[in-house]
C-alpha positions as a LaTeX table, in Angstrom:
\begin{tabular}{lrrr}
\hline
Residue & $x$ (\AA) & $y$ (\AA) & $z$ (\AA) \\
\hline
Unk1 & 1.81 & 19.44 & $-16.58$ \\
Unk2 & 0.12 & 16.85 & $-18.44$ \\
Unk3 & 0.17 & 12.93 & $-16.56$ \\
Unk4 & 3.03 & 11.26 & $-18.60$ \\
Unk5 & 1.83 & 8.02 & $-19.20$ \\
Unk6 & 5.26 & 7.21 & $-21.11$ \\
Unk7 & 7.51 & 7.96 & $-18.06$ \\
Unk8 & 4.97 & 6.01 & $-15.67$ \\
Unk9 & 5.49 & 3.29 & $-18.11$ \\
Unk10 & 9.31 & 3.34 & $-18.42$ \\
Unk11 & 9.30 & 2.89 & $-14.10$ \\
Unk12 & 6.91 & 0.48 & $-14.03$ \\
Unk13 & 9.17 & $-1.67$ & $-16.36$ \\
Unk14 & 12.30 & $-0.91$ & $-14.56$ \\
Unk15 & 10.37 & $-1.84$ & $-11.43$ \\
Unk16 & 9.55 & $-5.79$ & $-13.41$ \\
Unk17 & 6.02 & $-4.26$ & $-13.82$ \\
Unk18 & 3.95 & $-4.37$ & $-17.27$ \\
Unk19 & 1.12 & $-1.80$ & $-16.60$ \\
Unk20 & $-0.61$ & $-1.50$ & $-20.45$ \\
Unk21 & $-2.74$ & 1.99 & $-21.35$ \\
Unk22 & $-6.02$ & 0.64 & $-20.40$ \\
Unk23 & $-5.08$ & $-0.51$ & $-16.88$ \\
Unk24 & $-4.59$ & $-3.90$ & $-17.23$ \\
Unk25 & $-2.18$ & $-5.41$ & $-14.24$ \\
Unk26 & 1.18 & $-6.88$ & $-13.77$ \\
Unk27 & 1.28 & $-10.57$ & $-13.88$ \\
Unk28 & 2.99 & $-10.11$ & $-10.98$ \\
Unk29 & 3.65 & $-6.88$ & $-8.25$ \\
Unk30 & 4.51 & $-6.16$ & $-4.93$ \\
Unk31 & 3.26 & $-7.89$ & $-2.36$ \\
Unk32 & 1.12 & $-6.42$ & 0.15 \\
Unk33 & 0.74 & $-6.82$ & 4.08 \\
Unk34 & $-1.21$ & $-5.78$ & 6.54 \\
Unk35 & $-2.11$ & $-6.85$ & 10.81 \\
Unk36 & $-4.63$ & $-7.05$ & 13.08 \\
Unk37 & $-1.85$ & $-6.60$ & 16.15 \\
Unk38 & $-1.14$ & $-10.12$ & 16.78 \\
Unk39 & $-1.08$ & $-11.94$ & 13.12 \\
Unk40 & 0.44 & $-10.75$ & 9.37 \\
Unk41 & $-1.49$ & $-11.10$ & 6.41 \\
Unk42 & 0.50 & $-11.19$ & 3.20 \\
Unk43 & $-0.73$ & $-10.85$ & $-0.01$ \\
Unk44 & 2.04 & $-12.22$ & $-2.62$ \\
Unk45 & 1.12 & $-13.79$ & $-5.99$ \\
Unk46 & $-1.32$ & $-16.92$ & $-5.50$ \\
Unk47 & $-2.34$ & $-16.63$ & $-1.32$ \\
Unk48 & $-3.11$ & $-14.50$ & 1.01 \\
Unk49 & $-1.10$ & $-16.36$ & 3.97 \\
Unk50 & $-1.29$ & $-15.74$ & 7.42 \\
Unk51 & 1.69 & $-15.71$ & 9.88 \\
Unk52 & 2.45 & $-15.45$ & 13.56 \\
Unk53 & 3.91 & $-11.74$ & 13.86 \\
Unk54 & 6.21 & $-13.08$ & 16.76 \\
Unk55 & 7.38 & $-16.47$ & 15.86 \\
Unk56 & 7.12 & $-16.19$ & 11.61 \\
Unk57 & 5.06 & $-19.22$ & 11.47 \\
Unk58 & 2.54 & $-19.66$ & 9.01 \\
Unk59 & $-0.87$ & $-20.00$ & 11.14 \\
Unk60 & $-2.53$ & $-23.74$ & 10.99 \\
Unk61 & $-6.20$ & $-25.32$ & 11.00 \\
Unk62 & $-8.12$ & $-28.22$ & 11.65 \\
Unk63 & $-9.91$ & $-28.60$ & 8.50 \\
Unk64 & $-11.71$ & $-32.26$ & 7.53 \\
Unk65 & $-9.84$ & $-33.79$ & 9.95 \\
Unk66 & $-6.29$ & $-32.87$ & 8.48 \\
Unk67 & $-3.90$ & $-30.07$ & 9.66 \\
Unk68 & $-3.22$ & $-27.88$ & 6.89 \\
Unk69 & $-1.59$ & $-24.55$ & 6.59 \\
Unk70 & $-4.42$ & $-21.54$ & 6.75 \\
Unk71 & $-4.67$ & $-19.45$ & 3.65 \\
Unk72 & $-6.40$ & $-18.17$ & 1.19 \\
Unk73 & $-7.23$ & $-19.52$ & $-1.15$ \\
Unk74 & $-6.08$ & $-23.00$ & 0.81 \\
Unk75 & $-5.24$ & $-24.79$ & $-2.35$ \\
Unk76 & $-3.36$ & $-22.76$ & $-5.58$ \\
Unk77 & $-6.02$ & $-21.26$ & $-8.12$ \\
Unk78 & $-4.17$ & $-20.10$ & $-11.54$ \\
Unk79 & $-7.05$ & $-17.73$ & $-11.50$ \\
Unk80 & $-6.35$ & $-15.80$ & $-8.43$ \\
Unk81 & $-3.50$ & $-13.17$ & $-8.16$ \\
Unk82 & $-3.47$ & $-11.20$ & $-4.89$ \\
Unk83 & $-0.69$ & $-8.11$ & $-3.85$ \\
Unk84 & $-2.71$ & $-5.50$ & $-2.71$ \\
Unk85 & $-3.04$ & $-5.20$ & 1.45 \\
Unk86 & $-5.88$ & $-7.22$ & 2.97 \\
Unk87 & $-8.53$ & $-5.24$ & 4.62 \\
Unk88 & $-9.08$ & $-6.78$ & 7.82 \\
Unk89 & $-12.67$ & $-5.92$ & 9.14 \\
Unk90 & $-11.96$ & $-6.36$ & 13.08 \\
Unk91 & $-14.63$ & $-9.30$ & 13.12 \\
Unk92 & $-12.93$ & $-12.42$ & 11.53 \\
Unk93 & $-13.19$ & $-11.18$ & 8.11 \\
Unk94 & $-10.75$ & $-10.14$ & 5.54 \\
Unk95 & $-10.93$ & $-7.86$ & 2.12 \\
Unk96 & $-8.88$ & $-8.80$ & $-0.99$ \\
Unk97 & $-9.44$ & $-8.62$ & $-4.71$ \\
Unk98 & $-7.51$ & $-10.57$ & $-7.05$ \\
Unk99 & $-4.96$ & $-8.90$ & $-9.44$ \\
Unk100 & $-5.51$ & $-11.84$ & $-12.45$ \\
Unk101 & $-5.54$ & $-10.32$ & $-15.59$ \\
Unk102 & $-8.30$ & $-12.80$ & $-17.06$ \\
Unk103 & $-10.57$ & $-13.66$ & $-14.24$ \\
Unk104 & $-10.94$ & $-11.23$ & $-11.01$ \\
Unk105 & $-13.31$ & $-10.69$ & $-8.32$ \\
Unk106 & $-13.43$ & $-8.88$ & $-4.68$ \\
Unk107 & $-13.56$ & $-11.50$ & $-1.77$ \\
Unk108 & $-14.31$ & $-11.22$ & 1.82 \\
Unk109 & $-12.85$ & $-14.50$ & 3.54 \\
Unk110 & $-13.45$ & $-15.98$ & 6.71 \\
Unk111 & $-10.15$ & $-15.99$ & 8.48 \\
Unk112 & $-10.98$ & $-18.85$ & 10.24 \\
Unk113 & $-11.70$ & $-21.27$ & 7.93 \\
Unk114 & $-10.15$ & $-19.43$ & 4.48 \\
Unk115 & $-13.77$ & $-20.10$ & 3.48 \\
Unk116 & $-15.02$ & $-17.22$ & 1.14 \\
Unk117 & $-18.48$ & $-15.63$ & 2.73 \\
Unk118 & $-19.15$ & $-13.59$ & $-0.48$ \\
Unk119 & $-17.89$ & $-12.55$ & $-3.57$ \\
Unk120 & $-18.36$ & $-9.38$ & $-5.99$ \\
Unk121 & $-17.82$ & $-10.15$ & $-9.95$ \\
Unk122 & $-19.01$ & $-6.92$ & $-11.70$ \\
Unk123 & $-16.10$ & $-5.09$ & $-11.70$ \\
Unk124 & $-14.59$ & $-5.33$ & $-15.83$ \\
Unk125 & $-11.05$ & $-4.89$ & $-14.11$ \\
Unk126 & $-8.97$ & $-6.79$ & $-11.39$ \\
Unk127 & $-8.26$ & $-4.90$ & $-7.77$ \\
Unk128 & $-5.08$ & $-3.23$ & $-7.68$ \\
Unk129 & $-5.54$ & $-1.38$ & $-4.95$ \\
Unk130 & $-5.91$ & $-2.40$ & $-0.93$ \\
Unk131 & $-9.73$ & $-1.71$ & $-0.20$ \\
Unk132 & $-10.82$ & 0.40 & 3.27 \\
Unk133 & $-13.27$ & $-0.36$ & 6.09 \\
Unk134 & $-15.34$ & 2.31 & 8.05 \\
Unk135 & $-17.48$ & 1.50 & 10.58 \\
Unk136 & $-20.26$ & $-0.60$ & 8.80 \\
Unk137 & $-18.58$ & 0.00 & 5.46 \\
Unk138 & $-16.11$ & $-1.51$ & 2.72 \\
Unk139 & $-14.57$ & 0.86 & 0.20 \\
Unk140 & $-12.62$ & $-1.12$ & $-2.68$ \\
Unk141 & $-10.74$ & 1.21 & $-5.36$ \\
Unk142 & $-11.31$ & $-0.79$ & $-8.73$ \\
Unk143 & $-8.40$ & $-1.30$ & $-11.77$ \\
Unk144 & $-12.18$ & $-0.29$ & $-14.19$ \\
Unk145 & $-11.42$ & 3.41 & $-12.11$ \\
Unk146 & $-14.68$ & 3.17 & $-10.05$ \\
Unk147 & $-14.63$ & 3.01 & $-6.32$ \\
Unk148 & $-17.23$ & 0.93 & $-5.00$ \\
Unk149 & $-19.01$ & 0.52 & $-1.50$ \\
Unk150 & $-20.48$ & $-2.65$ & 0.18 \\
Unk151 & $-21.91$ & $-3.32$ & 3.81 \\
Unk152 & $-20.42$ & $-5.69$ & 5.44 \\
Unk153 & $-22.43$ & $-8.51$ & 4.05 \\
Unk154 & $-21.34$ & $-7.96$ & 0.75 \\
Unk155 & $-24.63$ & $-5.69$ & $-0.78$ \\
Unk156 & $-23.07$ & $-3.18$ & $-3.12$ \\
Unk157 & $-24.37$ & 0.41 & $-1.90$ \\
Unk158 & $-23.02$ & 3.02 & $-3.98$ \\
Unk159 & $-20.20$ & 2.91 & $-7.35$ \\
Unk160 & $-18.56$ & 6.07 & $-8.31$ \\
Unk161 & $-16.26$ & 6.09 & $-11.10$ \\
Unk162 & $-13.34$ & 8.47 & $-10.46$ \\
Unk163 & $-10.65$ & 7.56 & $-13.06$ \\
Unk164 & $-9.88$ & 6.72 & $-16.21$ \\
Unk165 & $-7.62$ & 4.34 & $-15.26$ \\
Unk166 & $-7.03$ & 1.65 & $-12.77$ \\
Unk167 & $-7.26$ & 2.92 & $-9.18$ \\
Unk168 & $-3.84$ & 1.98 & $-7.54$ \\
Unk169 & $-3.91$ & 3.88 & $-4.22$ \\
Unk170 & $-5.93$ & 2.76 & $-0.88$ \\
Unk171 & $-8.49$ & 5.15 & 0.48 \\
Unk172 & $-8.28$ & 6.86 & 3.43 \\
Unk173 & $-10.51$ & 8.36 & 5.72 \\
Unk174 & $-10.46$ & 10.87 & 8.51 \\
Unk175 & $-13.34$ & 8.95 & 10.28 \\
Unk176 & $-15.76$ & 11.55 & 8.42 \\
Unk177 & $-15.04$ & 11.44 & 4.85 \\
Unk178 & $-13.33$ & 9.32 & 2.14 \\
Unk179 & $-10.16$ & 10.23 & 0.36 \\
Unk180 & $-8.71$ & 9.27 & $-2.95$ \\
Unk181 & $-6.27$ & 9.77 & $-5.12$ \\
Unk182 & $-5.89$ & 9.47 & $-8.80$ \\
Unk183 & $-3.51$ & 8.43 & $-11.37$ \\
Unk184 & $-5.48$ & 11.31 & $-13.56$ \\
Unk185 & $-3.94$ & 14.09 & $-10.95$ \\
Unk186 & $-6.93$ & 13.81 & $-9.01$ \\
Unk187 & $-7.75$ & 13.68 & $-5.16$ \\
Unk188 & $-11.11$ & 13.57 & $-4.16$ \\
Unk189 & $-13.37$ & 13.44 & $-1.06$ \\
Unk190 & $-16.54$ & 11.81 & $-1.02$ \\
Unk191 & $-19.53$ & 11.22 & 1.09 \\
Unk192 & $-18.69$ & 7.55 & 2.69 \\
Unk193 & $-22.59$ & 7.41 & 2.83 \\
Unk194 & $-23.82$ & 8.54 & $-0.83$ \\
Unk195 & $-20.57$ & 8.86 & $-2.69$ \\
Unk196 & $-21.43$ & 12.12 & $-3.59$ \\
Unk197 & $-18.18$ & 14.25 & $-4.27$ \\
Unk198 & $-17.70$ & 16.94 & $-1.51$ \\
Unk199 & $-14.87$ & 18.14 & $-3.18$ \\
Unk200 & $-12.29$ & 17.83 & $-5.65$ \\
Unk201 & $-8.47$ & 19.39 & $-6.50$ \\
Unk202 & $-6.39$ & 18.66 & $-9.65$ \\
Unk203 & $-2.75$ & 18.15 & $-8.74$ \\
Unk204 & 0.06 & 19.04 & $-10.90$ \\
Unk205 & 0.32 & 14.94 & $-11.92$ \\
Unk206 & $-0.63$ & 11.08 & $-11.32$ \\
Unk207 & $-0.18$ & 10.31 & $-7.82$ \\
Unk208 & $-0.05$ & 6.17 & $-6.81$ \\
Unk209 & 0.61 & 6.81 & $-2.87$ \\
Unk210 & $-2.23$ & 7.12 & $-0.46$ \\
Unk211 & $-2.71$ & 10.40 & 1.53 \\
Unk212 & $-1.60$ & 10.87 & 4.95 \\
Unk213 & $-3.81$ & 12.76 & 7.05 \\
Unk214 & $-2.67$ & 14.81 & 9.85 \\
Unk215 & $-4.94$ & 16.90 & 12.20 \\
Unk216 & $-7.59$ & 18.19 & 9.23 \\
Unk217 & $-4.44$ & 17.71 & 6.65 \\
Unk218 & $-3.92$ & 15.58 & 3.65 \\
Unk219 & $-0.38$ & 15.30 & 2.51 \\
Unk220 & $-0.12$ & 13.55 & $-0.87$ \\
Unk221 & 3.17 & 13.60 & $-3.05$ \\
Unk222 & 2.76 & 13.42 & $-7.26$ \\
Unk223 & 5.21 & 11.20 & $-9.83$ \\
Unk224 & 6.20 & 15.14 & $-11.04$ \\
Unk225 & 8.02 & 15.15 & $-7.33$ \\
Unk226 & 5.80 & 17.55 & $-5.66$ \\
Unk227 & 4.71 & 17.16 & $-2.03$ \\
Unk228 & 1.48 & 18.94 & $-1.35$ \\
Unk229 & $-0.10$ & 19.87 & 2.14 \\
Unk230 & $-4.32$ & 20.42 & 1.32 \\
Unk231 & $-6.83$ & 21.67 & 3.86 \\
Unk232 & $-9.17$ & 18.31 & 4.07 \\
Unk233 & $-11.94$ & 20.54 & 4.25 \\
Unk234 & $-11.99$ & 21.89 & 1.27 \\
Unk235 & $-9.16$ & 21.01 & $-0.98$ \\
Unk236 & $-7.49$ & 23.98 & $-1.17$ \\
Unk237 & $-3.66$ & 24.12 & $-1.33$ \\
Unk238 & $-1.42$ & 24.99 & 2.20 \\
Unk239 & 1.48 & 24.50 & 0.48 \\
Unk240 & 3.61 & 22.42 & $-1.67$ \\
Unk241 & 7.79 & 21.60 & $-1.87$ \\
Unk242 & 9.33 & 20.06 & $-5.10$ \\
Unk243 & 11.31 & 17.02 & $-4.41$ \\
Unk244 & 13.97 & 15.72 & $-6.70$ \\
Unk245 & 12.72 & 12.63 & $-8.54$ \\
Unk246 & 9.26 & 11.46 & $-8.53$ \\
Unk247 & 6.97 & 10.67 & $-5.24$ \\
Unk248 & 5.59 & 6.98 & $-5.23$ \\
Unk249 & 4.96 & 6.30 & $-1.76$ \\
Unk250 & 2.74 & 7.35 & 1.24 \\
Unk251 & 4.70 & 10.52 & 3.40 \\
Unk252 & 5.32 & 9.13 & 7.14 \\
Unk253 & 4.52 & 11.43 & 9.88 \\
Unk254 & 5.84 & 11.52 & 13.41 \\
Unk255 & 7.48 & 13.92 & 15.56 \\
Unk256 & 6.34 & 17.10 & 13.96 \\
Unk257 & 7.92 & 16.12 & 10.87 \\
Unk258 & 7.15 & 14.50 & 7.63 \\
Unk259 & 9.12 & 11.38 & 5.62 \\
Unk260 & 8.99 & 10.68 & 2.31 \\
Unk261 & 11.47 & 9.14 & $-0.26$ \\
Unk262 & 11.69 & 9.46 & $-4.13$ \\
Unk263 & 12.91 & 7.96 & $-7.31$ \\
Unk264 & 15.20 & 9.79 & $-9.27$ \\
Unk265 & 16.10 & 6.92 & $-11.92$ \\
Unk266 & 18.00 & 4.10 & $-10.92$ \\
Unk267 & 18.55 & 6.12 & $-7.70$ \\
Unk268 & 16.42 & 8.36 & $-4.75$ \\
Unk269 & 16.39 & 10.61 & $-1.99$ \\
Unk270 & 15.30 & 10.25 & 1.59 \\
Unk271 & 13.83 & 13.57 & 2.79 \\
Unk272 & 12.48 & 14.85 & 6.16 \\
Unk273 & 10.37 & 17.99 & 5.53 \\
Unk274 & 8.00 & 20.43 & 8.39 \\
Unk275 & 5.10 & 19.48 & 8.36 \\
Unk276 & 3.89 & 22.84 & 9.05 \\
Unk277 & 5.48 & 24.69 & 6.14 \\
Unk278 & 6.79 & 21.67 & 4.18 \\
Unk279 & 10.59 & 23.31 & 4.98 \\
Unk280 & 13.34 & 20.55 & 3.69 \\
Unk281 & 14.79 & 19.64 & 7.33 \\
Unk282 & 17.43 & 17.10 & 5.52 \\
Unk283 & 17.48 & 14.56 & 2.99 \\
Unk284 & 20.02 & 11.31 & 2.41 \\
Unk285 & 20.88 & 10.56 & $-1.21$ \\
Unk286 & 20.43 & 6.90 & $-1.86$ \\
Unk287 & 21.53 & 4.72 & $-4.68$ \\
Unk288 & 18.50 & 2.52 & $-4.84$ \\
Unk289 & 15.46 & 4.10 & $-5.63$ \\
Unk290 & 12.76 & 4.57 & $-2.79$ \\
Unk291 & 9.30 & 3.92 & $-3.97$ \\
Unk292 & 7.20 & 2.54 & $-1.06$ \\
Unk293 & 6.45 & 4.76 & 1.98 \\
Unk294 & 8.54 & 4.83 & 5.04 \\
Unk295 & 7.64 & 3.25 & 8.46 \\
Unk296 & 8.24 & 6.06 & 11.40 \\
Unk297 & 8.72 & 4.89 & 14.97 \\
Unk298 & 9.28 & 6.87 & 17.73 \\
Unk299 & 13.12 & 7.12 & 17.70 \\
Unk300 & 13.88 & 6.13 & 14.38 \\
Unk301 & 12.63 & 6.15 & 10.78 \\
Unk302 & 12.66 & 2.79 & 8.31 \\
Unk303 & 12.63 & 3.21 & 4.24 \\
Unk304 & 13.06 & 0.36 & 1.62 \\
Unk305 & 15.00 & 0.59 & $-1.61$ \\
Unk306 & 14.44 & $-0.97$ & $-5.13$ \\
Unk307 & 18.18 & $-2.27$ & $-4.99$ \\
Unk308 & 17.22 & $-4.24$ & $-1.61$ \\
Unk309 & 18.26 & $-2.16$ & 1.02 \\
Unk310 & 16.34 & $-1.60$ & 4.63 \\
Unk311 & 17.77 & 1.69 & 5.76 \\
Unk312 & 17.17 & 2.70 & 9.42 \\
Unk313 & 18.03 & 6.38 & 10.43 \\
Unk314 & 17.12 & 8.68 & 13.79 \\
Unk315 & 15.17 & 11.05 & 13.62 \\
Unk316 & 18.33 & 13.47 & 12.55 \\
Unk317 & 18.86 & 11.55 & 9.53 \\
Unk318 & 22.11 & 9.80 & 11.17 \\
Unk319 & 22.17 & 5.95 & 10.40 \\
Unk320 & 21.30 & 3.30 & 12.88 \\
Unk321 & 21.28 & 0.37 & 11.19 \\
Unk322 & 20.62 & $-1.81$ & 7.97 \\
Unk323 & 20.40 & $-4.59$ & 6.24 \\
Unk324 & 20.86 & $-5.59$ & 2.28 \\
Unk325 & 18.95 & $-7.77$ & 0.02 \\
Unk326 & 21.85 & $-7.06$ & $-3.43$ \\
Unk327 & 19.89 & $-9.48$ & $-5.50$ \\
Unk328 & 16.38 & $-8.71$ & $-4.65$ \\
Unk329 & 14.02 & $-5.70$ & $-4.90$ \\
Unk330 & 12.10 & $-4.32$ & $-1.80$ \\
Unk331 & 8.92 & $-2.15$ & $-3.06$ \\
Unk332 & 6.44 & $-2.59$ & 0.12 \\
Unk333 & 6.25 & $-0.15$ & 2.75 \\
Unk334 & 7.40 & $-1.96$ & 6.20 \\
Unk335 & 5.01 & $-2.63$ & 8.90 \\
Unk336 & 5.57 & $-2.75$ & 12.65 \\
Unk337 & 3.79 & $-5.62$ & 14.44 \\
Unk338 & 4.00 & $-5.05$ & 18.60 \\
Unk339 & 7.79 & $-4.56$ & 18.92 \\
Unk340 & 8.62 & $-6.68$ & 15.49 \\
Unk341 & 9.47 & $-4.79$ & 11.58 \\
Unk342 & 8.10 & $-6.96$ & 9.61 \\
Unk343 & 9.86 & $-6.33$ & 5.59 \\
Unk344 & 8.50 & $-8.45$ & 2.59 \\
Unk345 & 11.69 & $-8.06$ & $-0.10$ \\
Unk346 & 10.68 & $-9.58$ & $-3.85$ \\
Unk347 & 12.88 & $-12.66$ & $-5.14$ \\
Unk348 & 13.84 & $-13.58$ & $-2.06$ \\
Unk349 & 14.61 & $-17.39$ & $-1.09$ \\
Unk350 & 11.46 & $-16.32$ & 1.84 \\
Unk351 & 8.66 & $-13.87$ & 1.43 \\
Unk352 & 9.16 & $-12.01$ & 4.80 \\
Unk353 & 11.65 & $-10.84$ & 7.44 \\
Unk354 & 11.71 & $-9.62$ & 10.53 \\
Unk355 & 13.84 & $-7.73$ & 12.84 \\
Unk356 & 13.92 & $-6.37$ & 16.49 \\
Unk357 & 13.47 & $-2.33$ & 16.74 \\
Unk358 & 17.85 & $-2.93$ & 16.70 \\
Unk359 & 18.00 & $-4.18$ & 13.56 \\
Unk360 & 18.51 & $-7.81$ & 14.99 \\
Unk361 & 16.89 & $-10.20$ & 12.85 \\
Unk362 & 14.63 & $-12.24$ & 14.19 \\
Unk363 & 12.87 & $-14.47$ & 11.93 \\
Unk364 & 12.13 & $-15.09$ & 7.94 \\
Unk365 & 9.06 & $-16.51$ & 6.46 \\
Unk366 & 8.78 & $-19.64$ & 3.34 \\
Unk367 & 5.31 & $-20.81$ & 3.07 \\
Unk368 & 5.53 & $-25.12$ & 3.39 \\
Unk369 & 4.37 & $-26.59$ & 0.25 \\
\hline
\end{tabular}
């Protein structure tokens, strides 16, 4: 089955997105977060802004003498657009392209200061997608379709392009090799050190969630609504299970069993599948549909709908708690920060919220002005 770029269209608008043919962005998307353990870094619209995962405050800094709040960049620039999920290099450093449709670069920023240590110009499209750090290494997925490499200092070492369109999805890695998948039905593992393409498998459609890789595994689900299990060493197929609706997000794994929800026009499914044979266990019809990936914690699993709802179940698929956004849109996967669910709903009067692993909320997050 041919990619149909009509029907991506059609959900991207229903989702407030404009995605054109050649791959230009949204004006505005999702955001994106990401943590090093202690501190949230969300990328939504005009900053990157960093918050205290336990308290919801926005982190502060000394700089020239006056207090101001630490972000980047620190004062607006109409020419920066950020949603994609920093990459946070472990020394002080973070990753994050801008999204602008008419002026675009890939930054590393000193998360100290909000000073940027270098910048990389050359791509002809802006980032979409959340760039990936191994060891030594910085692998940024391009809206131009190429996926580029730097060292850390910002010295471009390889380009590959793999698409021809934007590249939406995050790499991922296995500590060995790089994965990525395609909007062109493509997933592909490179060489982190040459780029050279170790192998490649064509998929049944475009695919916009990340792999998950489990013990030499890559599960990957396609907009046609299958959910495919392929040997990471060579790309063959293990086997596959057709979901209702189409497959948007990244599967969650835990407890022998795999998560994944879909959207099935206005509305989606929730479905818990084997991991070993990709057996339906159960699924949970839902009247919003479910296009990030779920969060999956050791008693309970957390999914986000378009119509604003955060949905926890156990791990039978019985409820446990929730809470409802009915005027806002939730398209970001949630992230767990220490013992803190951190949930970044669009439209909102604040850009995050957080609850206790109850369902208790404990804080929300406005930037100050």
């Amino acid at each position: 089955m041919k990619f149909n770029r009509l029907f991506l269209f059609a959900l991207l608008a229903a989702l407030t997105l404009a995605l054109s043919a050649c791959g230009a962005p949204p004006a505005t998307n999702w955001p994106g977060i990401s943590t090093d353990g202690e501190l949230i870094y969300l990328a939504s619209s005009s900053h990157v802004y960093i918050v205290q995962a336990q308290s919801g405050t926005e982190v502060t800094a000394n700089l020239s003498g006056k207090i101001t709040p630490l972000r980047f960049p620190l004062e607006t620039n109409a020419n920066m657009s950020f949603y994609a999920p920093p990459a946070l290099t472990g020394d002080g450093s973070m990753v994050i392209g801008s999204a602008a449709s008419a002026s675009h670069a890939l930054y590393a920023v000193d998360t100290a200061t909000g000073n940027i240590q270098w910048s990389f110009e050359d791509s002809q499209k802006p980032w979409l997608g959340g760039a990936f750090i191994l060891d030594d290494a910085i692998f940024a997925p391009s809206g131009d379709g190429t996926l580029y490499a730097f060292d850390r200092s910002g010295s471009k070492r390889w380009e590959k392009t793999l698409s021809q369109h934007a590249l939406w999805t995050k790499p991922v890695s296995d500590g060995k090799y790089i994965y990525l998948a395609t909007l062109d039905h493509m997933l592909y593992c490179l060489d982190p050190n040459s780029g050279n393409i170790l192998w490649s498998q064509e998929l049944d459609n475009g695919i916009i969630g990340s792999p998950t890789i489990v013990e030499d595994v890559l599960y990957v689900g396609t907009l046609y609504g299958n959910l495919y299990a392929i040997d990471s060493a060579n790309g063959s197929q293990i086997w596959v299970q057709k979901l209702e609706g189409s497959i948007w997000g990244t599967p969650g794994f835990g407890n022998g069993s795999l998560y994944v929800g879909t959207v099935f026009e206005k509305a989606g499914k929730f479905y818990a599948l084997d991991v070993a044979t990709g057996a339906i266990k159960w699924f949970k019809d839902e009247e919003g549909s479910i296009v990030a990936g779920p969060l999956v914690l050791d008693e309970q699993v957390i999914y986000v709908t378009e119509q604003g709802r955060v949905q926890s179940l156990d791990l039978s698929g019985a409820p446990k708690w929730q809470d409802n956004f009915e005027k806002n849109k939730i398209f970001t996967t949630p992230l767990l920060v220490q013992d803190t669910i951190v949930v970044a709903p669009m439209g909102s009067q604040f850009l995050m919220v957080a609850y206790d692993l109850n369902g208790a909320q404990k804080w929300t997050f406005t930037p100050a002005k």
